[in-house]
C-alpha positions in Angstrom: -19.5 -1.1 -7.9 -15.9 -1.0 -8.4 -13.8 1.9 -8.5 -10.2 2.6 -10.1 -8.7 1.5 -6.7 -10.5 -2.1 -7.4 -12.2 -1.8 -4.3 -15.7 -1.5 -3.5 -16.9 1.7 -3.4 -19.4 1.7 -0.9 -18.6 1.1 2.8 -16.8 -2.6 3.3 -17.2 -4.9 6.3 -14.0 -4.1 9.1 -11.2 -6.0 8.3 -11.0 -6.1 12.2 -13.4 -6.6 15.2 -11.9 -3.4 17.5 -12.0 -3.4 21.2 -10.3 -0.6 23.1 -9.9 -1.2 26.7 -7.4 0.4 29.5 -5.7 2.0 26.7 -5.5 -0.9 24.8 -7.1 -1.1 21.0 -7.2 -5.5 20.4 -7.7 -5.4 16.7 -8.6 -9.2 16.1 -9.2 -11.6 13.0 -8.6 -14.9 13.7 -6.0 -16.7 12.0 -4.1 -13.7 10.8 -1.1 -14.0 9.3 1.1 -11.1 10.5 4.4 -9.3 10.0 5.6 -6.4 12.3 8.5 -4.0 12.2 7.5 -3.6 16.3 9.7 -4.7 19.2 9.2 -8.6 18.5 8.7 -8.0 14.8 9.2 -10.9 12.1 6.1 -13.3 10.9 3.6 -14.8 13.1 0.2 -16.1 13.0 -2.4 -15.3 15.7 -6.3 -14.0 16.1 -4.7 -10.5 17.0 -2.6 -7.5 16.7 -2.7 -4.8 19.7 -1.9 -0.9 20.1 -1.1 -0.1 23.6 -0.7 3.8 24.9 2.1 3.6 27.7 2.1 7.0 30.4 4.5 10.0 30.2 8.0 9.0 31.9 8.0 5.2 30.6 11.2 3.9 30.7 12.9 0.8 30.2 11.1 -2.3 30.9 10.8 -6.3 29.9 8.4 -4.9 27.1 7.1 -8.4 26.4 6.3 -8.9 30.1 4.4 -5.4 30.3 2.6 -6.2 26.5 1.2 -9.1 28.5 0.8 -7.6 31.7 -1.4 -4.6 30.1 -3.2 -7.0 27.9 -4.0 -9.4 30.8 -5.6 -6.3 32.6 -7.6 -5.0 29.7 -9.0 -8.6 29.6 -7.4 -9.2 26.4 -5.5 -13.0 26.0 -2.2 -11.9 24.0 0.3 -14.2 23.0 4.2 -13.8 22.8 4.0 -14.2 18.9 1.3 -11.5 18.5 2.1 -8.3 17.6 1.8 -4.8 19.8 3.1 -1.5 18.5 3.4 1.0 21.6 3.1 4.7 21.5 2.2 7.8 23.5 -0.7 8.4 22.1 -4.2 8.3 23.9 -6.0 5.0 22.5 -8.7 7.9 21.9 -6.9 9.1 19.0 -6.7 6.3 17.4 -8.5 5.9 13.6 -9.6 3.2 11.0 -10.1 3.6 7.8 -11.3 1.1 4.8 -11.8 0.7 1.4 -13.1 -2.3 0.2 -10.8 -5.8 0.8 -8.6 -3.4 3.7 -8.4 -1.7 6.9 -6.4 0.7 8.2 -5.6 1.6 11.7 -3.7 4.4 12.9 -2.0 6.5 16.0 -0.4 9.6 15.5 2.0 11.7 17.6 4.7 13.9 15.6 6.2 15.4 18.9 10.0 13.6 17.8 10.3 13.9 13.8 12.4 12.5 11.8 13.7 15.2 9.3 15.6 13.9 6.1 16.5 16.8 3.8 17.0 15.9 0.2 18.7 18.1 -2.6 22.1 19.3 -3.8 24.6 17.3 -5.2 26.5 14.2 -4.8 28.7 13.9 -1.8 32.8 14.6 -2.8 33.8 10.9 -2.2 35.8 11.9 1.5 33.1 10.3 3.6 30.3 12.2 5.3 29.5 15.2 6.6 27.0 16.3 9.1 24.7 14.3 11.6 24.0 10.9 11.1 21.0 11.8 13.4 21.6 11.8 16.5 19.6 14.1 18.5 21.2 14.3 22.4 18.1 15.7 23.7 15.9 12.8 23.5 15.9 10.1 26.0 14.1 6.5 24.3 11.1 7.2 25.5 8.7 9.8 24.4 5.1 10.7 23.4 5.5 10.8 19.5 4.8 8.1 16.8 2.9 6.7 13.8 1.8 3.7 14.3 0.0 1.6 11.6 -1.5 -1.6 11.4 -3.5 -2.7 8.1 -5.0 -5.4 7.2 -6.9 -7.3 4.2 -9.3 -10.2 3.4 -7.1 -11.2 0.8 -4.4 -14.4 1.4 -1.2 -12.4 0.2 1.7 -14.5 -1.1 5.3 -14.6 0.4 6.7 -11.8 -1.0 3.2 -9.6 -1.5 2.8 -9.5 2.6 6.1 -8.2 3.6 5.8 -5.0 0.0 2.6 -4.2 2.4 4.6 -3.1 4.7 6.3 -0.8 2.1 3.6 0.1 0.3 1.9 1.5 3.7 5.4 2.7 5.0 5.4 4.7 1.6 1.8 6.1 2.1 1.9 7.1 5.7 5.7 8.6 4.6 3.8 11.1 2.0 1.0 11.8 3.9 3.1 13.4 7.0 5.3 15.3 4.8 2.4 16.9 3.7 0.7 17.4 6.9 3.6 18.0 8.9 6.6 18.3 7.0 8.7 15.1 7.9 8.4 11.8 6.9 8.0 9.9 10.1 9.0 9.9 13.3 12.1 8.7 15.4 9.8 5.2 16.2 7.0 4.8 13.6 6.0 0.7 13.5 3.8 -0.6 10.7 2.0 -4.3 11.3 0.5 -6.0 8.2 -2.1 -8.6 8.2 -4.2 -11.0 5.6 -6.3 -13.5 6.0 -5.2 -16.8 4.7 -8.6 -18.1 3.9 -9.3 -15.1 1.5 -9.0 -14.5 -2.4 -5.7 -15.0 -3.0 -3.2 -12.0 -4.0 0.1 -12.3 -5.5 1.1 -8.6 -5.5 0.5 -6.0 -3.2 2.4 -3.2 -5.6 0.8 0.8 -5.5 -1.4 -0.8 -8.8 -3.0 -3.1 -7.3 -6.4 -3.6 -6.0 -4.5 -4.3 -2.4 -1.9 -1.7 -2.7 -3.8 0.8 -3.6 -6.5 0.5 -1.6 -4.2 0.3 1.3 -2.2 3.9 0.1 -5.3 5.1 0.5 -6.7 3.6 4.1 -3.0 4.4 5.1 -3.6 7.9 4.1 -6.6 8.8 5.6 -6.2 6.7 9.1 -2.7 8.8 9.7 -4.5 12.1 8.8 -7.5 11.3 11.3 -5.7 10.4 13.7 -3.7 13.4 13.1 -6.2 16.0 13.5 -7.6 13.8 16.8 -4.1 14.2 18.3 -3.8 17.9 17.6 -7.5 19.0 17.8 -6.8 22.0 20.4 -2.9 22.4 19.1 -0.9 23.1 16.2 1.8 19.8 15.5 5.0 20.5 15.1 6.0 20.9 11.7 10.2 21.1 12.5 12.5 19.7 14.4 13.4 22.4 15.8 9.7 23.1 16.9 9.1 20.0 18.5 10.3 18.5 22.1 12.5 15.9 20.1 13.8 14.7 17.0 16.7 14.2 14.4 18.1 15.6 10.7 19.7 12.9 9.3 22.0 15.5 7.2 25.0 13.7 7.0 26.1 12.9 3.0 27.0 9.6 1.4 29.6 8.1 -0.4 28.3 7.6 -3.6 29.9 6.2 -7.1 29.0 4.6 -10.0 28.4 0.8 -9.7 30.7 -0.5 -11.9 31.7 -4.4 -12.3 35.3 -5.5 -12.7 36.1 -8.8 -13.5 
């Protein structure tokens, strides 16, 4: 039975076989064609894509070295082309969600948002005023961010895999203003996945069976994870209520495009 998403309706086989170990969630399908916004981001192709929950007071590091340092003592083999998205989030708060060919899988920590008002009018042309968003009070390191990995069955085209990423950017984007005010955080990562050996998709657009199915596992993986995080606590719902964070209130030049020959 097929629903206005154009997925199945009733409960779809995981996208990915989940282990969590040491703080480690391995989210594997083999032969995954990947693409991460994360710390080695870019295309790659591997059985795997990990989440890894680093302790209060991290700080710099060879992050690649500790990725596969923490995967080697969870007992989990992870290449240097496979992507990891870190956070400071317990690996117990983590959530999936799916809807018939995808998966989503979330963490979720708000404690440094990312505050972008919108409104009034256009900026007077003399450059900009405000914060770009700097916020002095934050060092790198801290326990917040969204982190989202999804994943399909279908083999996405070149240009359909990488819109994933902006189609789930989009939905986790909506789904913390209305939870929590902001649109992200100050180091929200998405990973996108499909399967080269499945139906083959040339769009991944809000319309389409992929999109929106995704929107939708994007949606309520961040809002699980959400109320896991913040089970016996209120999130933050400001900046100004939270540990860290930035308003990106400075204004733009803008002007009419306008071709001259």
């Amino acid at each position: 039975m097929t629903g206005s998403d154009g997925g199945d309706d009733t409960d779809s086989t995981p996208v990915f076989e989940a282990t969590v170990r040491e703080e480690v969630c391995r989210l594997r399908r083999p032969g995954t064609r990947w693409l991460s916004t994360g710390h080695a981001g870019g295309e790659s192709s591997g059985d795997a894509a990990f989440l890894l929950s680093v302790p209060e007071g991290w700080g710099d590091v060879d992050i690649p070295a500790y990725v596969r340092e923490r995967c080697d003592a969870a007992g989990f083999a992870a290449g240097a082309s496979q992507p990891a998205l870190l956070t400071g989030v317990s690996m117990r708060h983590a959530r999936r969600a799916r809807l018939g060919p995808v998966e989503a899988v979330a963490t979720a920590g708000v404690s440094n948002p990312a505050a972008l008002p919108v409104g009034g009018g256009e900026a007077d042309g003399d450059g900009p005023e405000g914060t770009a968003g700097t916020d002095t009070r934050s060092d790198r390191h801290h326990t917040g961010t969204v982190n989202v990995v999804v994943g399909t069955t279908r083999s996405l085209a070149s240009g359909a895999l990488p819109n994933l990423v902006a189609v789930a950017a989009e939905a986790k984007a909506a789904t913390l203003l209305a939870r929590v005010g902001v649109p992200g955080t100050t180091s929200d990562a998405v990973v996108v996945g499909c399967d080269p050996e499945g139906e083959a998709a040339a769009f991944s657009g809000s319309a389409t069976p992929v999109g929106s199915a995704a929107r939708i596992c994007v949606r309520d993986a961040v809002s699980a994870a959400l109320d896991a995080r913040y089970a016996d606590e209120s999130p933050p719902t400001s900046v100004d209520a939270a540990e860290y964070g930035v308003v990106s209130d400075a204004r733009a030049r803008v002007e009419q495009v306008e071709g001259r020959e």
